[in-house]
N, C-alpha and C positions, 0 to 999 in steps of 0.2 A: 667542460660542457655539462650542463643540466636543462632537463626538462622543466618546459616552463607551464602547458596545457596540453591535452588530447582535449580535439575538435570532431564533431561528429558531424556528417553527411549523410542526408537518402536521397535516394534518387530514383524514381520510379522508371523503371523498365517492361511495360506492358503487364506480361503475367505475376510478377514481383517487383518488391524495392530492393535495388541497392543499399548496404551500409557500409559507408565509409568510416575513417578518424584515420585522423594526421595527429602524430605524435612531437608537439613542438620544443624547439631547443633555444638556447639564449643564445647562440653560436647561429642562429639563422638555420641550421641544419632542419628538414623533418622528415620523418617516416611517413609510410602508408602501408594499413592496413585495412582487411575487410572482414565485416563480421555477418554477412545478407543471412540474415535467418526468417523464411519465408514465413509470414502470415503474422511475426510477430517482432518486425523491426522495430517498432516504438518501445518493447519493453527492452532488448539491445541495445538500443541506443542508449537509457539513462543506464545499463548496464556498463556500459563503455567509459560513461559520463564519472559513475561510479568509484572506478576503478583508478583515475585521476589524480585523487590525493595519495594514493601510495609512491606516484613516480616523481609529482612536482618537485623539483631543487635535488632529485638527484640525479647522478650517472647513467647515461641512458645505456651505455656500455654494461650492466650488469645485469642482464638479460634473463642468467640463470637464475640469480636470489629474488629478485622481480616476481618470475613466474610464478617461484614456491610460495613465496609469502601471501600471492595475489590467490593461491590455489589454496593454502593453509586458512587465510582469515575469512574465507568463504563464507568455513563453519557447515553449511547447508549445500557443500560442494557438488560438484558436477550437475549436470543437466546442459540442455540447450544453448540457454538463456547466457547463464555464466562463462561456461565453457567459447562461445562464440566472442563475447568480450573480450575475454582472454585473448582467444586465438589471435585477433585484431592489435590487439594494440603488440601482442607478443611478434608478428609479421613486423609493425613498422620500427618497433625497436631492432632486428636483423637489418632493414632500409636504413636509417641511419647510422648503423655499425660498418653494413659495408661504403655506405658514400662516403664515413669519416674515414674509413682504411683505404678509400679507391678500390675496391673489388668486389665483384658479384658474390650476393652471398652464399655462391656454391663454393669456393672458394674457400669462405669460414666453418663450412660442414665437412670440409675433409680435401674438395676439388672434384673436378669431373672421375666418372667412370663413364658418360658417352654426352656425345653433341646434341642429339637430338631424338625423339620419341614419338614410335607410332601411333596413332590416335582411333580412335573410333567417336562416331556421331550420334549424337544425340537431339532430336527436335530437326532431324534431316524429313520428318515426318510429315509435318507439317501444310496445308488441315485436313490429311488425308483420312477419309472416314471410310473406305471399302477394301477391301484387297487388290484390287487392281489398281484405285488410287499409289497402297502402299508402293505395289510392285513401280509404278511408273518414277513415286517419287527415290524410291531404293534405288533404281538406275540412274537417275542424275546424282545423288549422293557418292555411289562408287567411282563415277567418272570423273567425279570432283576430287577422287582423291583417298575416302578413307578407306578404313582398311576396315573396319566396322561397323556392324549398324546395330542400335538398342535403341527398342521401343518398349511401352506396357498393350499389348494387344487386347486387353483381357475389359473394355468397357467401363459399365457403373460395377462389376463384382464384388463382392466384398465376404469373404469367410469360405462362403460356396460359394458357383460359378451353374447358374440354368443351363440345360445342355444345349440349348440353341446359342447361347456368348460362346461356350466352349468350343461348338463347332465352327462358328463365325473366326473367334481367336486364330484357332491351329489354322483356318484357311488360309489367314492374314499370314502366319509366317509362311506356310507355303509357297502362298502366291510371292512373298520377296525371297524366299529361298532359289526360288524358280526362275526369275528375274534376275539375281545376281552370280547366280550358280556360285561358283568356287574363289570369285574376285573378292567374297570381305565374309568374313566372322560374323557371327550373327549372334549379339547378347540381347537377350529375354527380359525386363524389367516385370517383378513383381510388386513392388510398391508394400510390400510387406499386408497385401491384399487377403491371401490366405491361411486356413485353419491345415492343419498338417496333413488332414487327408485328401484336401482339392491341391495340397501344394503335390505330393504326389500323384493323384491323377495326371497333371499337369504335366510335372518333368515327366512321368513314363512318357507320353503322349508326345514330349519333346524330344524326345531323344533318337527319331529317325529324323531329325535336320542335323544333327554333330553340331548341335550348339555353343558358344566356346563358353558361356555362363547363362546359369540361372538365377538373376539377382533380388534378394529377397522376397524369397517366396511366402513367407510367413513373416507375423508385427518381430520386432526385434529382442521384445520384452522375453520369448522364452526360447534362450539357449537349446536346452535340452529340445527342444521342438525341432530347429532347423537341422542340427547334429542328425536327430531321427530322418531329417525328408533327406538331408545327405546323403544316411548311409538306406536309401529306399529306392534312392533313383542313379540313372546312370549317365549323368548332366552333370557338370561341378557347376554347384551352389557358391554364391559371392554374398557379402553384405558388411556391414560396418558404417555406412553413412547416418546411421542415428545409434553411433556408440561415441562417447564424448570423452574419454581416458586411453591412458596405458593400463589399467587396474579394467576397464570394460576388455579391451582388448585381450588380454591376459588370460580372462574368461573363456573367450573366444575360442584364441589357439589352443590351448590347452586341454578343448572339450573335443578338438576337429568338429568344431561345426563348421567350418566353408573350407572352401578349396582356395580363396583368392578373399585377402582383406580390400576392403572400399573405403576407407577413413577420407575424413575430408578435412581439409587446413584451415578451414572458416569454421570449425565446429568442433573438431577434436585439439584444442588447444597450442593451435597454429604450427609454426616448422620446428619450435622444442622440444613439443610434444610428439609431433610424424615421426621427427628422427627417429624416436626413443621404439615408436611402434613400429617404425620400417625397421630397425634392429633388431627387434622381438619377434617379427615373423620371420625374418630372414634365418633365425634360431631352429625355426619350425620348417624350414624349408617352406617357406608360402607365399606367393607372391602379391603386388600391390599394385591395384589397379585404383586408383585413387576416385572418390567420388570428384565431378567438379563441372558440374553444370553453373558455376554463378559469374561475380563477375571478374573486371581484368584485376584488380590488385590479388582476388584467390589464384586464379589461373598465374600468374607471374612469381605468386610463392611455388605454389606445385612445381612448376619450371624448375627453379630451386632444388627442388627437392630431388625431382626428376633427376635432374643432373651428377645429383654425388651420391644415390643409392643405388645398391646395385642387385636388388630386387623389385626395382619399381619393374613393372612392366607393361602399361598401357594406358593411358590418355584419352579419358574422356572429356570430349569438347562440344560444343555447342556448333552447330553447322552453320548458323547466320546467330545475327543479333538485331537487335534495335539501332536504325539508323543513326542515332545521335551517340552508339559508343564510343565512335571519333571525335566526338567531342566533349565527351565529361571524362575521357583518360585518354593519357598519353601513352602511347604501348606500340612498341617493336618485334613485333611476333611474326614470324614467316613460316610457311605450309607449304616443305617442298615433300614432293612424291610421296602424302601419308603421311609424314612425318613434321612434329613440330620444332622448329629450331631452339636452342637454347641459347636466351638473350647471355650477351657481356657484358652489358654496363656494369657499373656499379650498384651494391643496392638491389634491391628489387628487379630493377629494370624499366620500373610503371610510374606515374604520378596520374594523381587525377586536378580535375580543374572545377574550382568552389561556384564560381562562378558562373558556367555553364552548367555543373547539377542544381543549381538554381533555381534553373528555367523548368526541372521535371518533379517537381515536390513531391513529396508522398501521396500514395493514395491506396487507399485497402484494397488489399485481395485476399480473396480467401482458396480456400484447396477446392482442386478441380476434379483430383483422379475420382471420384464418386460422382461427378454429376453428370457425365457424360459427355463434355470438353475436353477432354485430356491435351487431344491432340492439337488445340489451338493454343499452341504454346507462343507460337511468333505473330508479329504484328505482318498484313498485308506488305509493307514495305520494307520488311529484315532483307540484310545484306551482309555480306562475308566481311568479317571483322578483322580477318589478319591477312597478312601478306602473299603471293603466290608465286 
């Protein structure tokens, strides 16, 4: 078998695009992978495009000298951009390894260590703008099922936080703390919004809810910064969704800046590279609560991943979606009691369909968390995306 092209897809999804690539074979076989990197899928995409002539006419079975090489002729290694190409095509290479072997590709990471995983909700918000909004929408979220709720309550803030946001914020979590009492976990989105001394205000400020995380509270760029809001407050701090290696990650653990790594499989160098980081924290005793707001072929690797680490420990997911994701992928996902099932097929478990992302072309979006929209993450007609 040899690969013959990777094919690239967007697919616009209301607040972002989708990016797709199918990894093709002369055997008919193909993979599916995703690389959605917000606000800047068109430079991804010729990234993905890129990357192309290293695999044509060979083995697509060789997944690991692939990576390196693809990781080694960089030159101008990591970042976003690259790292999210990587991760993509490195996804559908696992997809056509396990459809050629007939097994899921938990399976080729070792096997299970559990069926299925509790999740917590993300964008269950949705376009609530007051506390009592929040509280009403927090109670249909728990009833629905999760076992946790993360939002960013904190407005346009950004470094500092005016004390009238601040008080407004803490209301907000009140008011759903008060609302769901002791039925779900309540994780904090910082957006990596503040300077170290509003991130502490904040967590002290947080810490009479027993929040189960504080997720970056500060930009990502200074280690030694969060380490400090860490050991300031009495909340464990999370983050890692904009570190793109094992060599970022390495950093990380090694300084105790979070309590709980965030890596995400569309950006940190797909299920190669998680493994190698869900090993490295599980070293550190830390666990992995994996970033994964995007779409189905991310969410279908995590699955994956989910399945055969035995550090992972929660599942963030999206609480509805865009009506049309029944139709630009195929995906078997079931949501019994909190918990997310872990598919069997082979492979991935997902494919998407060319022809109905089609019909949603790209179209720009830019970042919201500063303008004052945060919350209108969902289109008027989202709908529950997986099984019940």
């Amino acid at each position: 078998m040899k690969v013959t092209a990777i094919e690239t897809y967007i697919c616009h999804v209301y607040r972002t695009n989708w990016v797709f690539v199918r990894v093709m074979t002369d055997s008919g076989l193909y993979g599916v992978g995703e690389a959605t990197l917000e606000m800047r899928e068109l430079a991804v995409e010729a990234a993905c495009k890129e990357l192309e002539r290293y695999l044509v006419g060979r083995d697509p079975h060789r997944i690991e000298e692939f990576w390196s090489e693809m990781y080694r002729d960089a030159y101008w290694r990591g970042g976003p951009v690259l790292m999210s190409a990587l991760s993509a095509v490195d996804m559908a290479l696992w997809d056509i390894k396990g459809k050629d072997l007939g097994v899921p590709v938990y399976q080729l990471l070792g096997g299970k260590v559990r069926d299925d995983i509790p999740c917590y909700a993300n964008g269950w918000f949705a376009p609530a703008k007051t506390p009592a909004e929040f509280a009403e929408k927090a109670i249909a979220a728990v009833d629905a099922g999760f076992q946790g709720l993360k939002w960013d309550p904190f407005g346009t803030a950004f470094m500092t936080i005016e004390k009238a946001d601040f008080i407004k914020a803490i209301e907000c979590v009140e008011a759903v703390v008060g609302a769901v009492g002791h039925r779900a976990d309540i994780l904090i989105e910082g957006h990596g919004r503040f300077n170290v001394q509003t991130a502490v205000r904040i967590g002290r400020a947080l810490e009479r809810f027993d929040i189960l995380l504080f997720e970056e509270p500060i930009p990502p760029d200074n280690k030694d910064g969060i380490a400090e809001v860490k050991s300031r407050v009495r909340v464990p701090v999370s983050g890692g969704e904009r570190l793109y290696s094992r060599y970022d990650f390495k950093d990380y653990l090694s300084r105790g800046c979070v309590d709980l790594i965030q890596p995400d499989v569309s950006h940190a160098g797909g299920i190669s590279e998680m493994k190698k980081i869900m090993a490295m924290a599980e070293a550190y005793h830390t666990s992995v609560c994996p970033h994964n707001p995007s779409g189905p072929v991310a969410n279908a690797a995590t699955l994956q991943l989910a399945a055969s680490c035995p550090n992972f420990y929660l599942l963030e997911t999206m609480s509805s979606d865009v009506a049309h994701r029944k139709d630009v992928a195929k995906e078997n996902i079931s949501f019994v009691n909190g918990r997310m099932q872990i598919p069997n097929e082979p492979g991935l478990g997902v494919d998407i369909v060319p022809e109905e992302i089609a019909k949603y072309p790209y179209q720009p979006r830019n970042l919201r968390h500063y303008r004052g929209d945060l919350t209108d993450i969902r289109p008027p007609d989202a709908v529950s995306w997986f099984k019940k």
